[in-house]
C-alpha positions as CSV (number, residue, x, y, z in Angstrom):
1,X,5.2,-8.4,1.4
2,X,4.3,-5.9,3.9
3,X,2.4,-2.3,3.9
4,X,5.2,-0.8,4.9
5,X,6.7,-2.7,1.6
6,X,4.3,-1.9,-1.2
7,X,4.0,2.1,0.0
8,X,8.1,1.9,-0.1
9,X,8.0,0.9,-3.3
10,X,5.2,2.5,-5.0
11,X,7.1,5.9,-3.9
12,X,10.1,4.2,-5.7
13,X,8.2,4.1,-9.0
14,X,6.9,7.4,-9.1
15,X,10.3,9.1,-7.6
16,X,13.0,7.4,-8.9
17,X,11.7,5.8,-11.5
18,X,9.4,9.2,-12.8
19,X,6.2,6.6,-13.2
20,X,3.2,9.1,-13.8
21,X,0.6,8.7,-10.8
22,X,-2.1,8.1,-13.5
23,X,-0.5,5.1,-14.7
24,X,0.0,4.0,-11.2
25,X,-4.7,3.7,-11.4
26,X,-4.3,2.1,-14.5
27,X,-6.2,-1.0,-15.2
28,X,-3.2,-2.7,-16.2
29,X,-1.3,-1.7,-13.6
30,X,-4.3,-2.7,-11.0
31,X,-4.7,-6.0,-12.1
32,X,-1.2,-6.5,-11.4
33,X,-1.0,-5.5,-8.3
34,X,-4.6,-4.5,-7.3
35,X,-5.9,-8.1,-5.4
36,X,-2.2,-7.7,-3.5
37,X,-2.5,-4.0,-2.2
38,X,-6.6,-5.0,-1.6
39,X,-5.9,-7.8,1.0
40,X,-2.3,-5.2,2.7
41,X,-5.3,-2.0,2.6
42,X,-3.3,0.1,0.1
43,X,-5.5,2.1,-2.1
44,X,-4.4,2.2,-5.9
45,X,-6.0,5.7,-6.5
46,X,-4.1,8.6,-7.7
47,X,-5.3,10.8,-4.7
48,X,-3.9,8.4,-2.2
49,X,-0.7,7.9,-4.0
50,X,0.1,11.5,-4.3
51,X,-0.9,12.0,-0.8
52,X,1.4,9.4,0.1
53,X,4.2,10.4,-2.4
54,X,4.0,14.1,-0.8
55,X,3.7,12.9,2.8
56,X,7.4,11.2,2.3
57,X,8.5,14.4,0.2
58,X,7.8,16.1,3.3
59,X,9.4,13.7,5.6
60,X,12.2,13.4,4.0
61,X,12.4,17.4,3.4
62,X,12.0,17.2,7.0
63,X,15.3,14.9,7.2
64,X,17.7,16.7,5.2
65,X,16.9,19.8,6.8
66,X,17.6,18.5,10.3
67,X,20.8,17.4,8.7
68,X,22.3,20.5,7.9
69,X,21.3,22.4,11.0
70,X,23.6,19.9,13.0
């Protein structure tokens, strides 16, 4: 699994699948997942996943409006 991987789907659980970014910090959640995003440098915290979430938001905002200008 890459970065590139775990940030993909992270977003996927919080956008598609309406996962709550607290749950995301959870210790249950962590444990799962917490020693793989340690050793790829993906922080677990809610900060960084709703600056990340609203970073792609953004991106893809970006997309859709470039779209319909063509």
């Amino acid at each position: 699994m890459t970065t590139q991987k775990v940030f993909k789907h992270l977003i996927q659980l919080v956008v598609d699948n309406g996962i709550a970014l607290p749950m995301l910090s959870s210790p249950a959640f962590t444990c799962s997942l917490g020693e793989m995003a340690d050793k790829l440098g993906v922080s677990l915290q809610r900060r960084s996943m709703r600056n990340m979430t609203l970073r792609e938001a953004h991106s893809q905002k970006k997309k859709c409006y470039k779209n319909i200008k063509v």
